[in-house]
N, C-alpha and C positions, 0 to 999 in steps of 0.2 A: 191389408193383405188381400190381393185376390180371392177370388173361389176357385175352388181347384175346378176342372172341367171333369164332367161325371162323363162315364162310358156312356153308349147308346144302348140301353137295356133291348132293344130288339136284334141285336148281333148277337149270332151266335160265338163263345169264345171259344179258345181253345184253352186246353191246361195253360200253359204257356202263359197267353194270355192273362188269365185269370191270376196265376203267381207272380205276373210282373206288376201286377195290383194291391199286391202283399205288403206292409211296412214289416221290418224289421229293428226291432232294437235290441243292438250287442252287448249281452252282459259281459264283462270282463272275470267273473264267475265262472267257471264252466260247468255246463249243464250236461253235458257227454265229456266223458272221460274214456279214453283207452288203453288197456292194458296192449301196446305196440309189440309187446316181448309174444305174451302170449297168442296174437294173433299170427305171429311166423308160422307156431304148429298147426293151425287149421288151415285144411284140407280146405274144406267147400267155402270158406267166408261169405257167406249167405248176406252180410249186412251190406254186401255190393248190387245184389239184386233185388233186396226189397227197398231200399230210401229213394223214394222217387225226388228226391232233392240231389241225388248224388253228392251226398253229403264226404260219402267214402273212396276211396278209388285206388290202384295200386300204383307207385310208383316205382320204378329200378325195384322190383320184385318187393316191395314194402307197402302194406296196408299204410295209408295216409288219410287225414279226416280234417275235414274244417266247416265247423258248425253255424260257420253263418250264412243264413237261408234255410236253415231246417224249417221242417214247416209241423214240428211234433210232434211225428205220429206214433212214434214209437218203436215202432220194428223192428227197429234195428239191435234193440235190447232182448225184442222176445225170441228172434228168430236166433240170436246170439247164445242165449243160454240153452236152446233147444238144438242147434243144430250144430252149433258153434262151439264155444271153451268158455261163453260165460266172462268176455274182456270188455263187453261194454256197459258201461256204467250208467243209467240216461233218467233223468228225472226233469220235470217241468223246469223253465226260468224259473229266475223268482217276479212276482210282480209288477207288471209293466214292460219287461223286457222280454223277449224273442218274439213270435209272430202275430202281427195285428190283420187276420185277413178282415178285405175290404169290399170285396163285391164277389159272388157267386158260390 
C-alpha cells in the first residue's frame, strides 16, 4: 500500500482545510441523540450557532441533525441545556469511532 502523501507543513491552512484531514469512523450507535418533539418549542436553538461542523440545521421549519463529521466538541449539549430545553443528549463515541484528527 502506498504512503499516503503528507500536507506541506509550511502552508498556512484553513479550518476547512485542516477538517478535510479528519478521518471519521461512523458508529452505527448514536452518540447524539435528539429529543425532535421538544426542540419545536425552542425559541433560540442555540445548537445551530455553536457546532462548527453544522452538525444541525433546519429543515421545512424542523430542527434536523446528522452526526457524521462531528468533530466532539460538545456544544451543542451545553449550550442546549442552558439556553435551550435540554433535548440533546451527546456523549463521546465509543472507542475507535468518531473523529481521528490528523494534522493541525
Amino acid at each position: 500500500m502506498p504512503e499516503p502523501v503528507k500536507p506541506d507543513a509550511s502552508k498556512v491552512l484553513t479550518v476547512d482545510d485542516r477538517v478535510g484531514l479528519d478521518r471519521f469512523e461512523f458508529d452505527e450507535e448514536p452518540f447524539i441523540t435528539v429529543d425532535t418533539d421538544l426542540c419545536r418549542t425552542c425559541d433560540t436553538k442555540p445548537c445551530l450557532y455553536v457546532c462548527p461542523s453544522l452538525v444541525y440545521r433546519v429543515e421545512e421549519g424542523e430542527l434536523v441533525y446528522n452526526t457524521e463529521g462531528c468533530i466532539e466538541l460538545g456544544a451543542c449539549a451545553i449550550v442546549c441545556k442552558h439556553l435551550g430545553k435540554n433535548a440533546i443528549r451527546w456523549a463521546y463515541p465509543r472507542g475507535s469511532y468518531g473523529v481521528e484528527f490528523r494534522f493541525g
